[in-house]
N, C-alpha and C positions, 0 to 999 in steps of 0.2 A: 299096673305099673310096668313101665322099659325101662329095661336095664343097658348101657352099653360101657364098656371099657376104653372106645375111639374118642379121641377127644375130638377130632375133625366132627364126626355124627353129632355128636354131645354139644359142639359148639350150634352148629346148623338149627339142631333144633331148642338149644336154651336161647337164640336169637329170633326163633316161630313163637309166635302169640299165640299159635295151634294149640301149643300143649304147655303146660305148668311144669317148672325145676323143682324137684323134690326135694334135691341134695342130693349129696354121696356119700358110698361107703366104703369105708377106708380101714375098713375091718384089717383087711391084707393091703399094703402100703405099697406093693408091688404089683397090684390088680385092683386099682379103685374105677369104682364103678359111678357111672352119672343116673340117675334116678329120673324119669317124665313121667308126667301122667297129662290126661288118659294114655292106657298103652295102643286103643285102635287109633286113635290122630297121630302117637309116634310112628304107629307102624307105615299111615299113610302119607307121613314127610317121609318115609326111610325111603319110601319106596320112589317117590321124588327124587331126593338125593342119589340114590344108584341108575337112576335110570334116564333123570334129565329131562323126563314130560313136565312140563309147568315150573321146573327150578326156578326158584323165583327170591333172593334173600338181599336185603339191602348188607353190604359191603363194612358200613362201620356196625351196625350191630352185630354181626360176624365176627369180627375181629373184636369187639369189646367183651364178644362171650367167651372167644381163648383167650383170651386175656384175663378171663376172670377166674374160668376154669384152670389155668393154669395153678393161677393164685392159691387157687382149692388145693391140688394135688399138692403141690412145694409145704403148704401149710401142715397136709395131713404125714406127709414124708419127715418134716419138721417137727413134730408131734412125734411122733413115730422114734424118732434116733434121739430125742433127749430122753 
């Protein structure tokens, strides 16, 4: 399992067909984490995204995946302070 706290990463790859969204953990509401698996396909989109060989992402899945992830954090923050 990958762990990241970026939502930028976290969207890139909850929008790759590479790797499966596990969920988050929202244990700490000030540090929620995005969950992928497997972690060696995460590691090899990371390595993608920081480095820009092969970058390859269609544009609305990208954005539908902060969009959704966002949705998550607001939810678990919402959760959190009632």
């Amino acid at each position: 399992m990958y762990s990241t706290k970026s939502l930028f990463l976290a969207s890139f790859l909850y929008s790759s067909s590479n790797v499966e969204f596990k969920g988050v953990d929202d244990s700490d509401p000030q540090n929620i984490l995005f969950n992928f698996y497997p972690e060696d396909k995460a590691k090899d989109l990371i390595d993608e995204y920081y480095t820009e060989s092969g970058f390859n992402c269609n544009a609305k899945k990208l954005f539908e995946a902060q969009k959704s992830l966002k949705d998550r954090i607001f939810e678990a923050k919402r959760q959190y302070n009632s």
